[in-house]
N, C-alpha and C positions, 0 to 999 in steps of 0.2 A: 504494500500500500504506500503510496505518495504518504509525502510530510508537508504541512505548509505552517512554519516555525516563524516564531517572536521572541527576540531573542534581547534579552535585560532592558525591559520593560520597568523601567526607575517609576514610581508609587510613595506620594508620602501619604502615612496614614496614622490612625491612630491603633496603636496594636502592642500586648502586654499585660501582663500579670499583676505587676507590680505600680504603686501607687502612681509614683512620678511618670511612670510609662503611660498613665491614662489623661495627664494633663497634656502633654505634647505629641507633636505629628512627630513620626518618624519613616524614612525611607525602606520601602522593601523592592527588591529586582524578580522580576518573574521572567522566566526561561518558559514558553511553552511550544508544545510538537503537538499537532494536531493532523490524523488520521484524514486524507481524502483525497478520492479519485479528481487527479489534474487533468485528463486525456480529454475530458468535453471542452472544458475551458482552451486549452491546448489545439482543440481541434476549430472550435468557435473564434479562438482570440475575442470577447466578449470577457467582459467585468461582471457579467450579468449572469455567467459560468463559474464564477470561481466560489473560494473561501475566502472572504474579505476580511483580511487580517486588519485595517485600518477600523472597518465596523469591530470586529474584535476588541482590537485595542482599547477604542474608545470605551467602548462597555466596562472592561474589567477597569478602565483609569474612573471613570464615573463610581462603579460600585466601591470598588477598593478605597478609593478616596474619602468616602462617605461612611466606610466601615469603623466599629469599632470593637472586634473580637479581640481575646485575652489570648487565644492561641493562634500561632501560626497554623498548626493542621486543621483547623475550624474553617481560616479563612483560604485555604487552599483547596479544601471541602467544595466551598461556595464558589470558586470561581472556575474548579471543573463543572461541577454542576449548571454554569452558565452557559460554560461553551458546549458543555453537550446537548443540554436542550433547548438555549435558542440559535445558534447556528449550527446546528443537527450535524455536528460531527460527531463519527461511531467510537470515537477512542483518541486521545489524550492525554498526555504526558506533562506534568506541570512541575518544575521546581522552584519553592519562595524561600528567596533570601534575603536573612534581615540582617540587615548592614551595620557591622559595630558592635552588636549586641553582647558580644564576648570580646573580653578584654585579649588581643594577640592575636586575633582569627577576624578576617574581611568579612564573615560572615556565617550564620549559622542560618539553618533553617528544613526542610523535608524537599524529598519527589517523592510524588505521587503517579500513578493512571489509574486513568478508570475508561471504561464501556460504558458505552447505553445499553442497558437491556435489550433494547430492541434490534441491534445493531447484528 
């Protein structure tokens, strides 16, 4: 299967456990791969074909932005879950990186995939 990939996707949000973490925005980077047949788009040359990573973007920078979960896999939960089911791709690969959070390490954070069931 094609990849059609977004790759450090900078995000400031509000995100963390701990008190002062829930006064300030902080930066997190998403790395996402997203599962989909390019050969119609490819055949078409049509924008109107593809997986529009720009509509993508935009979504996860709107939702993300707006978020305020205490874990990073909560909010990595939700933003497979976006792209699965409103730009109905079958599968998914996401890693969220929160920047600075550990003292000596650029960043910590999870990857993920997931399927749509229906997929």
């Amino acid at each position: 299967m094609d990849k059609v990939f977004i790759e450090a996707l900078e995000i400031e949000c509000v995100i963390g456990i701990y008190d002062w973490e829930r006064t300030i925005k902080q930066p997190i980077v998403l790395d996402i791969e997203m599962a989909f047949d390019n050969r119609i788009p490819a055949a078409s040359d049509d924008i109107a074909h593809t997986l529009d990573y720009k509509a993508v973007s935009k979504r996860l920078i709107q939702f993300v932005s707006e978020s305020s979960f205490g874990l990073v896999e909560t909010l990595a939960e939700r933003c497979c879950d976006i792209i699965l089911e409103e730009f109905k791709v079958s599968h998914v690969s996401l890693k969220l990186s929160k920047i600075g959070a550990v003292r000596g390490a650029k960043a910590v954070g999870v990857k993920i995939e997931r399927s749509r069931a229906d997929a």
